[in-house]
N, C-alpha and C positions, 0 to 999 in steps of 0.2 A: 212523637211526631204525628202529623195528620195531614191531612188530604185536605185542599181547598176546595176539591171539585166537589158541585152540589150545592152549591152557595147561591141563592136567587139577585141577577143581576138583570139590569133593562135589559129585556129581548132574551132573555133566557137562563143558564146558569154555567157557573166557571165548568169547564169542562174540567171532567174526574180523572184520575191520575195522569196529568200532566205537569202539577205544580205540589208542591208539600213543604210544608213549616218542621222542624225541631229541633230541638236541645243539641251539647254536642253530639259526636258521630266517633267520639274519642275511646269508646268501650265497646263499639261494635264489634261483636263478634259471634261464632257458632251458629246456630238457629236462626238469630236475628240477621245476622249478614246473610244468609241461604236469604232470607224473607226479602230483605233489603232489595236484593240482585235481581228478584221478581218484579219486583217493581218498576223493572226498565228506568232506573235514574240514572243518566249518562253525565249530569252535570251538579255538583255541589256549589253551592254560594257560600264561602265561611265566611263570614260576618267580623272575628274575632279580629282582636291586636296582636301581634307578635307573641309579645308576652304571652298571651293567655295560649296560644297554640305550641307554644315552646313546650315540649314535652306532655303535649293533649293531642298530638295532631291527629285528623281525623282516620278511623281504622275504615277503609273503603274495600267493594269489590274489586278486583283488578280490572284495569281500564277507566276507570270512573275519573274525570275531568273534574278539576278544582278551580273556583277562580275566587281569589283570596281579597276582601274589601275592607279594610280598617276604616271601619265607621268613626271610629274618633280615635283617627290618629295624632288630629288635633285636640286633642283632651284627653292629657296627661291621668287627670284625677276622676276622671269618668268614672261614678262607683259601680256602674256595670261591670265592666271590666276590670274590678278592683276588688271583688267580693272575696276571691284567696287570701290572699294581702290582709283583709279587716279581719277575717274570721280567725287568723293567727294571731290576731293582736286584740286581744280583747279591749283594752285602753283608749286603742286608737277606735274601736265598733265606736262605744260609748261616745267618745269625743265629737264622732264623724257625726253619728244619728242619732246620739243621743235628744232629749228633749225638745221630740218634734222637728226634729230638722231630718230625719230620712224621705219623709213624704214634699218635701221643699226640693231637696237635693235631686229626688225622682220625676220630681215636676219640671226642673230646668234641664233636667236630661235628655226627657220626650223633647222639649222645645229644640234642645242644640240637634239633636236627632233631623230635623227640618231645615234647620238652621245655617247650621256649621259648616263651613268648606270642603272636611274631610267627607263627613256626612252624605254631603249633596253630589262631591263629585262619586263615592262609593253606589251611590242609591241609582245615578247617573246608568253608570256601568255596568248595574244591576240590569238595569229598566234595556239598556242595548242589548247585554248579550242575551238577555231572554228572548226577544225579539230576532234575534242574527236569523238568518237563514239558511244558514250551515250547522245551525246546530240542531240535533234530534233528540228526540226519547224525551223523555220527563225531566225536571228540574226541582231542585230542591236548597232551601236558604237557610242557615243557622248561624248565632251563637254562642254562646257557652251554657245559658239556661233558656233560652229560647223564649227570650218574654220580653224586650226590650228594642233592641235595636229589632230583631226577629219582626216582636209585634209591630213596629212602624212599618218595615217592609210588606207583611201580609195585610196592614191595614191601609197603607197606601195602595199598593196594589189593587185588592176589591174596590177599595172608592173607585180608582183608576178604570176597572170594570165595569163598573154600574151597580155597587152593592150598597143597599141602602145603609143608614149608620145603624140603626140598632140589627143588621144581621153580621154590621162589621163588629160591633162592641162587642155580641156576643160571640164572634170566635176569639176576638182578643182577652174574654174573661176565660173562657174553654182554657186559658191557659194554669189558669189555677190549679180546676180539677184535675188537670194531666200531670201537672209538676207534683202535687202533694204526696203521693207514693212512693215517690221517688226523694223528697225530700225529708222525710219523716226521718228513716235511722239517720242521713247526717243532723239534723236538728236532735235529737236524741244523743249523741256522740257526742256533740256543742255543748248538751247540757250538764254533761257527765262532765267537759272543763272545767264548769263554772261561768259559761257565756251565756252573758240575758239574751236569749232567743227572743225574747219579744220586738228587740230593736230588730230582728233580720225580718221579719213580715212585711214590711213596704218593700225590700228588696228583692226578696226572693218569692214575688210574687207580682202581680197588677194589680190596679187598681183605674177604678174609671175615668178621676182623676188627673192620671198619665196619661193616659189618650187624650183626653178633655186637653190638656196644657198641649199638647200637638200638634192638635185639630185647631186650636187656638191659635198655635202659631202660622198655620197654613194660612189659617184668614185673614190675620193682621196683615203678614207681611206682603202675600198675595193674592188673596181672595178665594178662589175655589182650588179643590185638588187641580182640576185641568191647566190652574193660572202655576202650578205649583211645579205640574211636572213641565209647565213651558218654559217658564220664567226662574223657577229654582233650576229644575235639572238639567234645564236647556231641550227639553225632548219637542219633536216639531210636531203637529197636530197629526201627522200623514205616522210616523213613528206611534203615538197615541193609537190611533186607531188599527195599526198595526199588531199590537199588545191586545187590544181588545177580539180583532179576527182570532189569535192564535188560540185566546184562553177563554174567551165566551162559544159556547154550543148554544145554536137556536134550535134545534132539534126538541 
């Protein structure tokens, strides 16, 4: 997990520990939740499907507010949210990504990610209750490996800021470095099956790419982020610039 605050946006930068990106929250526990609890997070975003939280759900401090957004509820086959599923089935890995088609599959995903109904009214919801005014303390967004759905929401958001693209690219690549540690003994264990781990690298990772097809899709359909959170989310200019008092510090 990481800290958005620090990020240089017009008129100054995201204000520091009030907003935070990561992975699930499904192993928390001992030291890390004591650490966790310090950090005044009164509100989680879990990102995830059903499915995926079905016996993941997240370990929290006591007290700590949930509010649950199936980003593609409408997408059945979303390989984000399907990575358990393929990694048990070596046949079906091969079938799904095999020969060039993981980085195709990852590309239409960022796009439905903008897109898609579930999506937009999820990202919607996001974008409100961050803003609400009864709600306090710090917040924080995840899904399952926090690079997907995750990365649109913190990369929407800084655009939504005022954070240039290559300071947003580069937190969206940050996500590599922070996953690899963590995903090393299970890619190790995979191989000990007999699973070509070469096919999980577009998914269990990012790539420029995915954001590219995103950011793409922003513009096709609507023109600028700000056209995006109007006309996709529905969010009203005065709501806009609401998100922006709460999480930019000119100081």
């Amino acid at each position: 997990m990481r800290d958005l605050g620090g990020i240089p946006v017009v008129g100054g930068i995201v204000r520091p520990r009030l907003v935070y990106r990561s992975a699930s929250l499904a192993k928390l526990d001992g030291p890390d939740e004591a650490a966790f609890a310090r950090l005044g997070i009164t509100t989680v975003y879990d990102l995830r499907t059903a499915a995926e939280r079905d016996g993941a759900m997240d370990h929290l401090p006591e007290g700590t507010r949930t509010v649950w957004l199936d980003v593609v509820a409408d997408e059945p086959d979303n390989i984000a949210a399907n990575i358990p599923t393929l990694l048990a089935d070596p046949a079906a890995l091969e079938h799904t990504l095999g020969e060039g088609r993981a980085d195709k599959y990852l590309a239409d995903a960022n796009r439905a990610l903008v897109s898609k109904p579930s999506a937009r009214i999820a990202y919607r919801r996001f974008y409100l209750d961050l803003i609400d005014e009864q709600r306090t303390g710090a917040a924080l967004f995840h899904c399952t490996t926090g690079k997907d759905r995750t990365g649109w929401a913190a990369a929407s958001l800084l655009l939504l800021l005022g954070a240039s693209q290559n300071d947003v690219r580069s937190d969206y690549l940050q996500t590599n470095t922070d996953l690899a540690p963590a995903l090393q003994p299970i890619l190790d264990a995979l191989t000990a099956q007999g699973v070509n781990i070469a096919l999980l690298q577009p998914i269990l990772g990012v790539q420029d790419s995915y954001l590219d097809a995103a950011l793409n899709e922003v513009h096709s359909r609507y023109g600028t982020i700000n056209d995006y959170a109007r006309a996709g989310l529905g969010l009203t200019n005065q709501q806009i610039d609401a998100l922006r008092n709460r999480f930019v510090s000119t100081a």
